[in-house]
C-alpha positions as MATLAB code, in Angstrom:
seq = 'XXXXXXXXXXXXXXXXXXXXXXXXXXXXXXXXXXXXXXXXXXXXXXXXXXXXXXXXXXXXXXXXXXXXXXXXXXXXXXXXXXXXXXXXXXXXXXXXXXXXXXXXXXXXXXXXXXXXXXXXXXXXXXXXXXXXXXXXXXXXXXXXXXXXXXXXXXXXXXXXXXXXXXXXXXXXXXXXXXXXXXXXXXXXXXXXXXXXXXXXXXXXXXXXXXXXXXX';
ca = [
       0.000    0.000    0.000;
       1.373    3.917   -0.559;
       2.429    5.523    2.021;
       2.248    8.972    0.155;
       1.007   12.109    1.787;
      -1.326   14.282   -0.120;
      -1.174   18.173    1.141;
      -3.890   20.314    0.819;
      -3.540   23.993    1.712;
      -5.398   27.019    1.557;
      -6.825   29.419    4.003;
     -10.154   27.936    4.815;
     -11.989   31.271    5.667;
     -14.550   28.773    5.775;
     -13.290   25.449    4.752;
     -16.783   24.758    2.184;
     -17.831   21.484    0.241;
     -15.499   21.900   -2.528;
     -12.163   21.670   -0.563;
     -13.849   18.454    1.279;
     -14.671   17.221   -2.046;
     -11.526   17.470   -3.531;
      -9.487   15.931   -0.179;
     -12.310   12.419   -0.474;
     -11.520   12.283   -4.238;
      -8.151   12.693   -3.828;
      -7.767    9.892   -0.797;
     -10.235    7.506   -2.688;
      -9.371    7.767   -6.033;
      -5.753    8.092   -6.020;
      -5.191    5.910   -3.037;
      -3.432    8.718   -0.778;
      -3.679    7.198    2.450;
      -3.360   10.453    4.717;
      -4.419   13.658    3.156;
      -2.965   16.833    5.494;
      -5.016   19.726    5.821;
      -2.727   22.989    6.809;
      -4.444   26.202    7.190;
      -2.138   29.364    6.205;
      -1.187   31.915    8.123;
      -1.009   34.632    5.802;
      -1.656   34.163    2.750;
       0.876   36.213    0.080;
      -1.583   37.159   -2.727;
      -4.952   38.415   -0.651;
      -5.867   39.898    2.068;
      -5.485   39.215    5.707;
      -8.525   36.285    6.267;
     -11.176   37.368    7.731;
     -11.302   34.978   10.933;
      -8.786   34.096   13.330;
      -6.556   30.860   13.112;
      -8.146   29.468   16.023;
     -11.431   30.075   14.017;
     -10.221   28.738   10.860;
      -8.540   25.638   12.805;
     -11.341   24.678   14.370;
     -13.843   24.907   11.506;
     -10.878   22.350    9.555;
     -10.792   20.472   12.100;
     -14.864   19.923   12.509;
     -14.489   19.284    8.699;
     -12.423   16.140    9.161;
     -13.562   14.661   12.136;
     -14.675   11.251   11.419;
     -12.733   11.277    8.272;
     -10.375    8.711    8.123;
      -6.685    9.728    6.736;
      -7.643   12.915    7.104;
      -5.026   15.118    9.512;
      -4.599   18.795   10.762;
      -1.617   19.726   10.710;
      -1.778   23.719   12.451;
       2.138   24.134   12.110;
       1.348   27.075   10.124;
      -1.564   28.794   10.749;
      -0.520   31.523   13.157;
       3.123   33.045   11.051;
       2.717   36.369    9.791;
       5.045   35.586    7.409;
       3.575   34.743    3.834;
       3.187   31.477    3.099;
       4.679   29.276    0.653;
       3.943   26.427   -0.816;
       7.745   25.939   -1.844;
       8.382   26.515    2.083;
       6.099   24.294    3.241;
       7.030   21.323    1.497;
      10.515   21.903    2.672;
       9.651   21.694    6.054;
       7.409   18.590    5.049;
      10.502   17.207    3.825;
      12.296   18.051    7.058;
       9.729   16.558    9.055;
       8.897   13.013    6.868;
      11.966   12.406    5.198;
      13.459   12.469    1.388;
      11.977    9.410    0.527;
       8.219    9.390    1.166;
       6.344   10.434   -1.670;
       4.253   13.829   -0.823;
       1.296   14.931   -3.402;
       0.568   18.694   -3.740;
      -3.218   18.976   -4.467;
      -5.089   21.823   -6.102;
      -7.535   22.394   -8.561;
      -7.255   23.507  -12.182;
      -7.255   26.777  -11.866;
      -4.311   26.897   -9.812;
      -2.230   25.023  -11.773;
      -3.061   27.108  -14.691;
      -1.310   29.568  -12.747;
       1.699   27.996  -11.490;
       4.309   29.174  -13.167;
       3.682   32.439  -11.005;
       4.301   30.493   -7.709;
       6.942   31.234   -5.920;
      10.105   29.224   -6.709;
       7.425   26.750   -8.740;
      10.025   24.382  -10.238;
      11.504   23.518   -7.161;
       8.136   22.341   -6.133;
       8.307   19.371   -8.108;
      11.770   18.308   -6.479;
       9.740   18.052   -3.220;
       6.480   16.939   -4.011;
       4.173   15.234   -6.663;
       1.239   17.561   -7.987;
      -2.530   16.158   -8.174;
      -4.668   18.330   -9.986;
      -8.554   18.443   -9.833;
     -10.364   18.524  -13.390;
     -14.102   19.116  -13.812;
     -15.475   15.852  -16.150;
     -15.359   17.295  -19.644;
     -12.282   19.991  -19.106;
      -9.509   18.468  -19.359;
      -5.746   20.028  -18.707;
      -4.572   21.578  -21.649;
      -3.404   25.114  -23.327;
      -0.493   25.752  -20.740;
       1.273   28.954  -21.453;
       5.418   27.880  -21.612;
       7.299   27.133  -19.325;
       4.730   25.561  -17.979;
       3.599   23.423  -20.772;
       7.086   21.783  -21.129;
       7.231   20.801  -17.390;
       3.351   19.189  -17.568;
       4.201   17.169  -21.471;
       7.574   16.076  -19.160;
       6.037   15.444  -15.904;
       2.360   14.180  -16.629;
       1.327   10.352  -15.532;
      -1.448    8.733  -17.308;
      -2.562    7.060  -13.702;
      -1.612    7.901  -10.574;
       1.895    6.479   -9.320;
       3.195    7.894   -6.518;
       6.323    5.218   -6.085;
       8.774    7.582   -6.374;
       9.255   10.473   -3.601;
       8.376   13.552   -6.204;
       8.566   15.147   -9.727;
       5.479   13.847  -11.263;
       1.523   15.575  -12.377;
      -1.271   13.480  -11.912;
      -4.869   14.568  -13.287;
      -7.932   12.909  -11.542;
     -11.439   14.363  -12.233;
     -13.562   16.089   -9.534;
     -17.280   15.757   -9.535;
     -18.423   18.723   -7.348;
     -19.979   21.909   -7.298;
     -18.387   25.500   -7.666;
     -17.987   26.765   -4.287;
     -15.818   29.598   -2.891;
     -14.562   31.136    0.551;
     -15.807   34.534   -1.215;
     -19.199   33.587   -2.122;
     -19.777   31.669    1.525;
     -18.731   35.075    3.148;
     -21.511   37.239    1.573;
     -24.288   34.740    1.848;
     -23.398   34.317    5.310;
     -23.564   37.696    5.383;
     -26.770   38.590    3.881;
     -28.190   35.777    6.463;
     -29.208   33.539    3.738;
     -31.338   30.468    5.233;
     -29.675   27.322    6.811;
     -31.169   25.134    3.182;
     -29.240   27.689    0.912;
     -25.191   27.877    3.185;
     -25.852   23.799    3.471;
     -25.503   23.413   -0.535;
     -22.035   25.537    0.253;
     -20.917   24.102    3.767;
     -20.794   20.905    5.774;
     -22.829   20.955    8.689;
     -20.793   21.689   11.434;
     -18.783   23.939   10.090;
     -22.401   25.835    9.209;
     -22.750   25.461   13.416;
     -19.598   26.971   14.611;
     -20.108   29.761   12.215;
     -23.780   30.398   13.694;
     -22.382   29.583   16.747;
     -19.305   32.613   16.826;
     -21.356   34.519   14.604;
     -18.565   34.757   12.016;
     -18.493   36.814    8.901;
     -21.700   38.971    9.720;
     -19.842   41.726    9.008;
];
């Protein structure tokens, strides 16, 4: 069995449907044993988030209760420093080793944009990338460099043998959801019915519960 790690990060200001989606997909389909959740602290190309990181690591963490493989991992949620992908797979590294295989996940329109990542071609030195397709759209018109790395790089199936350096496409069956849109409905107090097509459940409860994002 793999013993790869699958990394998801992002600043979950809420964690919504679509990054639980994506994690279950990810874990089932590609056989990633332990997916790790890490909440950033700041993020380097938005705004502060609008809860705290106690907030935003307890709403993860009521995400993935229950879910097995699934892990917190809260090592960077409270640096004011921005946050790097590049950095924290290096400290992954640290942590787990050169030789078990990590998997960056994200969905396709973040890898579109890669090639603006900070030190991005280092990243696949450190980790494997999974990327999340919608059926029908598949991964294609790359600007270069980028589309020289993904014709190198790209797996037809998912093997995750070796510790890094290859792109693996698996197709994601969900609905559009983002941190933005979950905000302003919140917001504009839409009902319980309409945030529960956005939100699971108990993250829906703490947010009642702290009144978050009213304002």
């Amino acid at each position: 069995m793999s013993d790869a790690v699958g990394i998801l990060g992002g600043t979950f200001d809420p964690v919504h449907l679509a990054h639980l989606a994506l994690a279950r997909t990810a874990r089932d389909r590609l056989k990633i044993p332990e997916i790790r959740w890490i909440p950033v602290g700041q993020p380097p190309h938005r705004g502060t988030p609008s809860s705290t990181p106690a907030d935003r690591l307890a709403m993860v963490q009521a995400t993935i209760d229950g879910e097995p493989g699934f892990v917190l991992d809260a090592s960077e949620v409270d640096s004011e420093a921005p946050s790097y992908t590049v950095h924290t797979l290096e400290r992954l590294r640290r942590e787990l080793g050169s030789q078990r295989p990590l998997v960056l996940l994200m969905g396709a329109d973040a890898f579109h944009g890669f090639a603006r990542w900070h030190r991005w071609q280092d990243i696949f030195g450190l980790a494997h990338i999974a990327v999340a397709t919608r059926p029908g759209f598949p991964l294609a018109d790359f600007e270069e460099p980028l589309a020289e790395e993904f014709a190198k790089r790209r797996l037809a199936n998912a093997d995750f043998s070796k510790p890094a350096g290859h792109i693996v496409a698996f197709e994601l069956i969900a609905g559009t959801v983002s941190a933005t849109e979950v905000r302003q409905r919140v917001a504009a107090h839409d009902p319980p019915a309409v945030l529960l097509e956005l939100l699971p459940p108990p993250v829906l409860d703490y947010i009642q519960h702290h009144q978050l994002y009213l304002s």
